[in-house]
N, C-alpha and C positions, 0 to 999 in steps of 0.2 A: 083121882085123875083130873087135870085140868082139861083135858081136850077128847072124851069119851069117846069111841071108836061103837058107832051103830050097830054096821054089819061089816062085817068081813068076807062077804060071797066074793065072788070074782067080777072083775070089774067095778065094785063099789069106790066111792073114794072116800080117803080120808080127811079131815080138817088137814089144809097145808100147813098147820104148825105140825113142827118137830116133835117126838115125844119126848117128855122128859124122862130121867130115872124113875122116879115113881111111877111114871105108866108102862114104862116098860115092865117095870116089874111086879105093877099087877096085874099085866097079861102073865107074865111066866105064872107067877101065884096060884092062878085060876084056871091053872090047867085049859089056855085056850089055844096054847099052839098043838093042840091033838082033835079039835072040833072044826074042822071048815077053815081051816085060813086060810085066805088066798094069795097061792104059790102060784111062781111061774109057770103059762101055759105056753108054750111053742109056738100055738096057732093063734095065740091073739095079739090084737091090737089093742095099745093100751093108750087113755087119754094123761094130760098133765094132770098130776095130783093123787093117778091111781099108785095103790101102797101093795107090796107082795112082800112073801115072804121066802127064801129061797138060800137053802142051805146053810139054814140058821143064824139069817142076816136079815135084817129089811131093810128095803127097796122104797124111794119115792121115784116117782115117772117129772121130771121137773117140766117135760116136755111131750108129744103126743110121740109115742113109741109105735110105727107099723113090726104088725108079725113080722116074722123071717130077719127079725136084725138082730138075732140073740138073744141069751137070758144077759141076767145082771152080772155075770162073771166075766164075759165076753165084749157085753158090751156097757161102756164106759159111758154112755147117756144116764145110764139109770143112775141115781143118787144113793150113797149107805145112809141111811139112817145112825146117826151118832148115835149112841149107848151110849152110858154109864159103864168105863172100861175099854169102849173102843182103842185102837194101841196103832201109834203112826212111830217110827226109828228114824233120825234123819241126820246123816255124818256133815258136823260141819265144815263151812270151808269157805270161811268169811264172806257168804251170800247170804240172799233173804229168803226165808220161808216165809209166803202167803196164807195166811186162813180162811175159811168162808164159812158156811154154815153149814158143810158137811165136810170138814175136816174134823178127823179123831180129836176127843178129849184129855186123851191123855195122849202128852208130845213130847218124846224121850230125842235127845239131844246127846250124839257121842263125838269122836272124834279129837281132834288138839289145837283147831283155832277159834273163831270168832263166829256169830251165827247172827244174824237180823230178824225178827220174829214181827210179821205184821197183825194185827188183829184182825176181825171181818171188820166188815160196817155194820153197825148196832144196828141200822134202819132193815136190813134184813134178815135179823133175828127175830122170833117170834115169842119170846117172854124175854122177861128177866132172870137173872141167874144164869146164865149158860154159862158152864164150866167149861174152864180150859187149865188141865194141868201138865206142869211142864217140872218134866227131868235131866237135870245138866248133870249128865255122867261124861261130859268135856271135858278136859283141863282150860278151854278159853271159855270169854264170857259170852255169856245170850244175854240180847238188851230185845225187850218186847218193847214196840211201838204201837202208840193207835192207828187207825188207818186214816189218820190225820199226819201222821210220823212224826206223833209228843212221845215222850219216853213215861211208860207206864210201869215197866219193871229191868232190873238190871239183876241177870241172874248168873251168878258166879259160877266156875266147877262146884261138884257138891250139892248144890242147891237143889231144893225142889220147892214152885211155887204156883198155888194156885189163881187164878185169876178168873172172875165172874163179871158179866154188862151189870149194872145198875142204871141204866141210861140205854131207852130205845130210839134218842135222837144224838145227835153231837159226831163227832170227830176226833175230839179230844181224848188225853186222861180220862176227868173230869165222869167219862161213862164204862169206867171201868175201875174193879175194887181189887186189890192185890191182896191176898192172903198169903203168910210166911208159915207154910205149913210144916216144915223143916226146921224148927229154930233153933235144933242142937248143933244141925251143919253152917246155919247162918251165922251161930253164934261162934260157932268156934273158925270163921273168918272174919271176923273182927276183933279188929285192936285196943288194947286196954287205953282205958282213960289215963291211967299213972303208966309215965314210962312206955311207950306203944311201942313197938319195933313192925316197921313195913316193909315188904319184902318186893320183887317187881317194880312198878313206875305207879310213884304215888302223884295221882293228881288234886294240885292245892288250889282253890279258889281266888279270886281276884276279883276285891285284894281279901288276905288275911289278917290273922292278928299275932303280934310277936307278944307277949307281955301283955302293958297295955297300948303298944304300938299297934295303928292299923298300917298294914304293908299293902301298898296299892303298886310297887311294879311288879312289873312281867316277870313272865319267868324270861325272855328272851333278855330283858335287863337284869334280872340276876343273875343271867350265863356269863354275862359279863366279868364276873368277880373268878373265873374261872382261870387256873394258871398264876395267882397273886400269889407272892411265896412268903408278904409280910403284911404288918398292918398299912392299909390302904393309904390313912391323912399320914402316915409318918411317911410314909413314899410322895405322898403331893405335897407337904414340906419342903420337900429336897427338891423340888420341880419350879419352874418358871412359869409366869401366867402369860398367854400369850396376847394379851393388851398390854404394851409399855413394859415390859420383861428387862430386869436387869441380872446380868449376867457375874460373875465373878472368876477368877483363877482367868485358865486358858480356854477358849472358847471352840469347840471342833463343828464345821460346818462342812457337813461331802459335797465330792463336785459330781455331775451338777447340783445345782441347789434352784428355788425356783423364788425372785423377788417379783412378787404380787401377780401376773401373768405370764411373765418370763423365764424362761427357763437359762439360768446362769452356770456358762460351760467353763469360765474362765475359771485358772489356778488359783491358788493363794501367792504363786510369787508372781502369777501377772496382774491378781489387783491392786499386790503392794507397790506398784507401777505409778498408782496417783498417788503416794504418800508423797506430802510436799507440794500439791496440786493446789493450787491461791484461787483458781474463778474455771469458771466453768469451760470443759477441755474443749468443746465443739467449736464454741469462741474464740478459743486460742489458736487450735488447730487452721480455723476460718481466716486468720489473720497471717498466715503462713503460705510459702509459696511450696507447689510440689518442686521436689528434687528433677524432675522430667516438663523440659520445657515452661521455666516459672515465668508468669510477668508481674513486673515490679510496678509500685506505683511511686510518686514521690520522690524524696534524696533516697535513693541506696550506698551505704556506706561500709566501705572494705577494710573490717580492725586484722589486718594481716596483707600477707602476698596472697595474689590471685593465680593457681600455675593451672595453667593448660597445659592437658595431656596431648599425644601425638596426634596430631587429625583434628584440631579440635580449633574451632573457632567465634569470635565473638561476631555476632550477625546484625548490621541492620534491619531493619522493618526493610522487607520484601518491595512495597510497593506502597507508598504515601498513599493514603486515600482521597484525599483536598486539600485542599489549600486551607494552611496553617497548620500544618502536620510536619514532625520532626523527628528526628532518630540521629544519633552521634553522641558524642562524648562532649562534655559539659563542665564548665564550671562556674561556683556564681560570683559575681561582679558589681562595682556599683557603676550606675549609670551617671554620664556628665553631661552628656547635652539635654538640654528642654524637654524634649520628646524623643522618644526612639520607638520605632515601629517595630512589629517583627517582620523577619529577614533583612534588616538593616543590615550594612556591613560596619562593624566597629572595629577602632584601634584601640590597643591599651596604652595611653598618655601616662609617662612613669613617673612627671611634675608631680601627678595628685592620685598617679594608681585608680583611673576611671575609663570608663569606657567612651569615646566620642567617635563620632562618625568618620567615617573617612571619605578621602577627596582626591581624588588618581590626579590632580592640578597640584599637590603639595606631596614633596618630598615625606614631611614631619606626619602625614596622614597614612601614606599607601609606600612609603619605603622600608628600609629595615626597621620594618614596626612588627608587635605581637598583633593577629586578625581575632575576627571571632564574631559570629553572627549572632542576632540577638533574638531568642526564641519565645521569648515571654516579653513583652511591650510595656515599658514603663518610663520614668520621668526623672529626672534629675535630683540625685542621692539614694536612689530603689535601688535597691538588690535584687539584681535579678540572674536567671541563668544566661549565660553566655557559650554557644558552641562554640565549640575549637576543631571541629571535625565530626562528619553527617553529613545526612540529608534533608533537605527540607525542602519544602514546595511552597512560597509565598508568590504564586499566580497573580494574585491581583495586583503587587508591588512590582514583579520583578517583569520585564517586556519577554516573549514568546522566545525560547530557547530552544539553540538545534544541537537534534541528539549528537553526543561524543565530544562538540566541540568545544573550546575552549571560553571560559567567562573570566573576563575582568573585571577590576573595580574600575567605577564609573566617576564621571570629571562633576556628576551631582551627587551631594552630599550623601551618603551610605549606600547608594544604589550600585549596580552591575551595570554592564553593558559587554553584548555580543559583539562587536564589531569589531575586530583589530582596530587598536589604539593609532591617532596618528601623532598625535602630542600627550605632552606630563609624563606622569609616572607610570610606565607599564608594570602590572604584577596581577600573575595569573592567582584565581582567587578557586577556580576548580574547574569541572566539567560537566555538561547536563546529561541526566539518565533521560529525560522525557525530557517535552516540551514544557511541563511546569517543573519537574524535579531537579534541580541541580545538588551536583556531589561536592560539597565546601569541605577543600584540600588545598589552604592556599599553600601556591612556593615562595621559598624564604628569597628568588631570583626575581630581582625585578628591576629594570631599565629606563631611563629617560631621554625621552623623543626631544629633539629641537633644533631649530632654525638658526642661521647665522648667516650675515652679508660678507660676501667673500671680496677683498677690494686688492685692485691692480698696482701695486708702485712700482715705482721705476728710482732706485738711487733715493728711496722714502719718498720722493713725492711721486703723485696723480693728478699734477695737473694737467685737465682740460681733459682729461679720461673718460668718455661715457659709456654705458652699454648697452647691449639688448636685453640682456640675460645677467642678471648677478643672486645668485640661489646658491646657499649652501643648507646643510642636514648632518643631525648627528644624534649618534644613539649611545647613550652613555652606560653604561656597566658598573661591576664591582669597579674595577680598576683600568680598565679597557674604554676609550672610546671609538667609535666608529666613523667616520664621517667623510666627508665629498663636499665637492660644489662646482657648479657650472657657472662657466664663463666666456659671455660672447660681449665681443667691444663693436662697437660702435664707431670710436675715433681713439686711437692710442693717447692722445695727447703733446706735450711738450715733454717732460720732464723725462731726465736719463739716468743711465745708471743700472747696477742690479735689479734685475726683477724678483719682488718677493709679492706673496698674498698671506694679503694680512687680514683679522679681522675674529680668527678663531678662538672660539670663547674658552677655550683651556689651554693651558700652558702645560707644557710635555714635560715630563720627571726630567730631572738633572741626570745624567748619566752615562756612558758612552751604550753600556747595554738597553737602554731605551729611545734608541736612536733607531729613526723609523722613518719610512718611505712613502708618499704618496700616489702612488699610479696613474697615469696617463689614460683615463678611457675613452678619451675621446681628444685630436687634437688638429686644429687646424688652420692655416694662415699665419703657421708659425717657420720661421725661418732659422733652419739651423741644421747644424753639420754631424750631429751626434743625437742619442734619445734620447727623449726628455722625460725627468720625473721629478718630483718633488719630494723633500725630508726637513725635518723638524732634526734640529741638532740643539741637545741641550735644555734645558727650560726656558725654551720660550715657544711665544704663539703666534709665529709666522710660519708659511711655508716657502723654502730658496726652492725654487724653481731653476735645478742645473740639466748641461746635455753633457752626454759620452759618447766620443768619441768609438769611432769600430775597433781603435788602435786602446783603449780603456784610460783615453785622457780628457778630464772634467775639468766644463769651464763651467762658471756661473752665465744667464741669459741676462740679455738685456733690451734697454727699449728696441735696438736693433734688429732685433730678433722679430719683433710683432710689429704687425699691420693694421690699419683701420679694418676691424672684421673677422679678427684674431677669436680664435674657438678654443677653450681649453677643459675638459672636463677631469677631476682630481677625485680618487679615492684613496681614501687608504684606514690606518689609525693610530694614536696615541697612546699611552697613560700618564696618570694622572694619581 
């Protein structure tokens, strides 16, 4: 016996080690459970450590036990004394069974899953060897751990394995010794070294060895190969590497498809859209005007007819924003005089086909001439653009314009002028939208203003003739001229005869149908018996100054007819 037992009276205590099998069983031996052992009293109190005996079981008190709390069947304070044989059944059901130092030695294991076996803790056992034998009458596995939770033993269905502490410190394995007390069961779950066939889920280490290969992947990389229906490099053969991959035959790409962050929704017959594409399309695109509302820069040039639909119109610029701004129809030109400013007015001179200024003082300038303002400012041989029709606004050239009205060319070389014209060449050149904008629309109509001295004869002469008043006017046209002149004498003179006025700077067509009258608007101190009017007969440039009678008989006048003071004022007109 390693831990002798003194006395056994009641209330004695035992050494708090456990007994072993050997002491147990040389108290049975010695016939001492029939002499005094002390079994459970009812009425007593018992301290930690006291030992009984009670229904062919002993009892340790781990703790101080008051009477009245039951025997050791009852109550669950009292500890069994482990025996050599003790018997614990426990179904498993993939949980852990704990041990301690008063669980059964022998631990039968039934059931059909998985069981977790912890060991006690070596430090509260009290020798070495304490047996723990374990029966796997499971079909799943029992794995014992230390109560450090190292794996000490893996016990299969079938198995039965003993287990003993070698070690009264640690945590580990290390304090525990596995015995294969079963080794025809053990044996006969394992697999032959030739040809082994494994049954269930074999698990392989990592890495292993193939041959003389060591296999270091996963098994998660060897699921990989899972689903392969041929050899593997004869498959990546036939495959493309995805660095610099060259392709062959016809190549199938699904839509979408994704280049480099992008996801590409386009078809195949809209990317074949750029085949033929020279420079990059955004550029091109950039250089392009929208179909809705384009603006142009530069020459825009038209290789066709341009047809507007119904309703549909070509717009100037709204509203010039400063001075030197322009909108109208254009074309270019070379320039002939020195300098040309913008919004000069120019002619086209058909001598040399150039552009020169115009001058409302000269027929050759501001008459049936081609116009055209000059919007871009340059010098003698420049090409430059010439409007034919627009707008522009040259403020700082052109003097202050009132709205609607009319603008002509001006008697200074390329300029305008607001004022009705009173002499040269009249020709309206457009009309002002604002004070700076004028709308250049010349017309192809235009007239020349002038003076001419109206003189009195009598029988062709004037002598001694003077007056107050001698003024004539005339406004010449296509083929029309217009004109007048007043006439206030002073002294008739000597000389007699027909009275004609002479002096008129055009000469009247040849012809009876341009035979034409001059009108009496004003007349007085004249002396005579019928009305008087004046006509141009023929191609010449006098006016016969005759009266008519009430009865419609015409004489010519003459000196007789006028007085010192004689008033005569004449309208009418000619052509030419």
């Amino acid at each position: 016996m390693t831990n002798p037992i003194v006395n056994y009276s009641t209330n004695q205590t035992i050494s708090n080690e456990l007994l072993s099998r050997s002491d147990v069983q040389s108290l049975v031996d010695t016939s001492l459970l029939t002499s005094g052992l002390p079994t459970y009293a009812a009425g007593t109190s018992y301290v930690t450590g006291n030992i009984l005996y009670h229904l062919g079981i002993w009892y340790i008190a781990p703790s101080n036990i008051a009477s009245g709390l039951g025997n050791p069947v009852t109550n669950t304070t009292w500890k069994q004394i482990p025996t050599w044989g003790s018997y614990t059944t426990t179904a498993t059901a993939a949980g852990t069974t704990t041990l301690d130092l008063y669980s059964s030695e022998i631990q039968r294991f039934s059931g059909v899953t998985t069981q977790t076996v912890v060991l006690p803790v070596v430090t509260t056992l009290t020798a070495l060897g304490k047996p723990f034998y374990f029966i796997n009458d499971s079909t799943g596995t029992v794995t014992v751990n230390s109560s450090g939770g190292n794996l000490v033993a893996t016990i299969l269905g079938g198995q039965r394995v003993l287990i003993n502490n070698i070690l009264l410190t640690g945590t580990t394995a290390a304090s525990w010794t596995v015995s294969n007390i079963d080794a025809t069961v053990g044996l006969a779950l394992k697999a032959n070294i030739a040809s082994p066939t494994f049954t269930g889920t074999v698990t392989v280490p990592t890495p292993f060895t193939i041959g003389a290969v060591s296999m270091t992947a996963t098994g998660t990389e060897l699921n990989y190969v899972v689903g392969v229906t041929s050899a593997i490099q004869t498959q990546i053969n036939t495959k493309a590497p995805t660095a610099s991959p060259t392709f062959t035959g016809t190549v199938t790409i699904p839509t979408p498809f994704t280049l480099g962050a992008t996801s590409v929704t386009a078809t195949g017959t809209e990317l074949n859209y750029v085949d033929g594409v020279t420079s990059a399309i955004q550029t091109q695109l950039d250089a392009k005007a929208p179909l809705a509302s384009p603006t142009f820069t530069g020459t825009v040039a038209m290789n066709g007819d341009l047809q507007l639909a119904e309703n549909v119109s070509i717009l100037l610029d709204a509203a010039l924003s400063a001075d030197g701004k322009w909108s109208g129809i254009c074309e270019s030109g070379v320039i002939g005089d020195t300098t040309v400013l913008f919004g000069e007015l120019l002619y086209f001179k058909a001598a040399d086909s150039r552009w020169w200024r115009t001058d409302a003082d000269a027929k050759a300038t501001s008459g049936p001439v081609k116009l055209g303002v000059c919007v871009v400012a340059g010098t003698a041989g420049d090409t430059r653009t010439i409007m034919l029709k627009g707008k522009i606004n040259a403020a700082s050239l052109y003097p202050a314009l009132t709205i609607g009205a009319p603008v002509y060319i001006g008697a200074t070389a390329g300029n305008i002028q607001v004022a009705t014209p009173t002499s040269g060449f009249v020709r309206v050149v457009g009309y002002a939208n604002t004070a700076d904008e004028l709308f250049f629309n010349p017309s192809n109509e235009y007239y020349e203003l002038g003076d001419w001295t109206p003189i009195l004869t009598f029988g062709g002469g004037s002598t001694g003739i003077t007056y107050a008043v001698q003024a004539g006017h005339y406004k010449k046209s296509s083929h029309v001229i217009d004109g007048g002149c007043t006439i206030v004498l002073t002294n008739k003179g000597s000389s007699t005869g027909v009275a004609l006025v002479t002096g008129y700077p055009y000469a009247n067509l040849a012809g009876t149908k341009y035979n034409t009258s001059f009108a009496i608007a004003e007349l007085s101190a004249i002396l005579s018996t019928g009305f008087i009017q004046g006509s141009f007969s023929g191609s010449n440039s006098h006016i016969t100054l005759q009266q008519t009678t009430l009865l419609g008989v015409q004489s010519a006048t003459s000196n007789t007819d006028f007085a010192n003071g004689s008033v005569i004022v004449l309208s009418g007109h000619t052509y030419y």
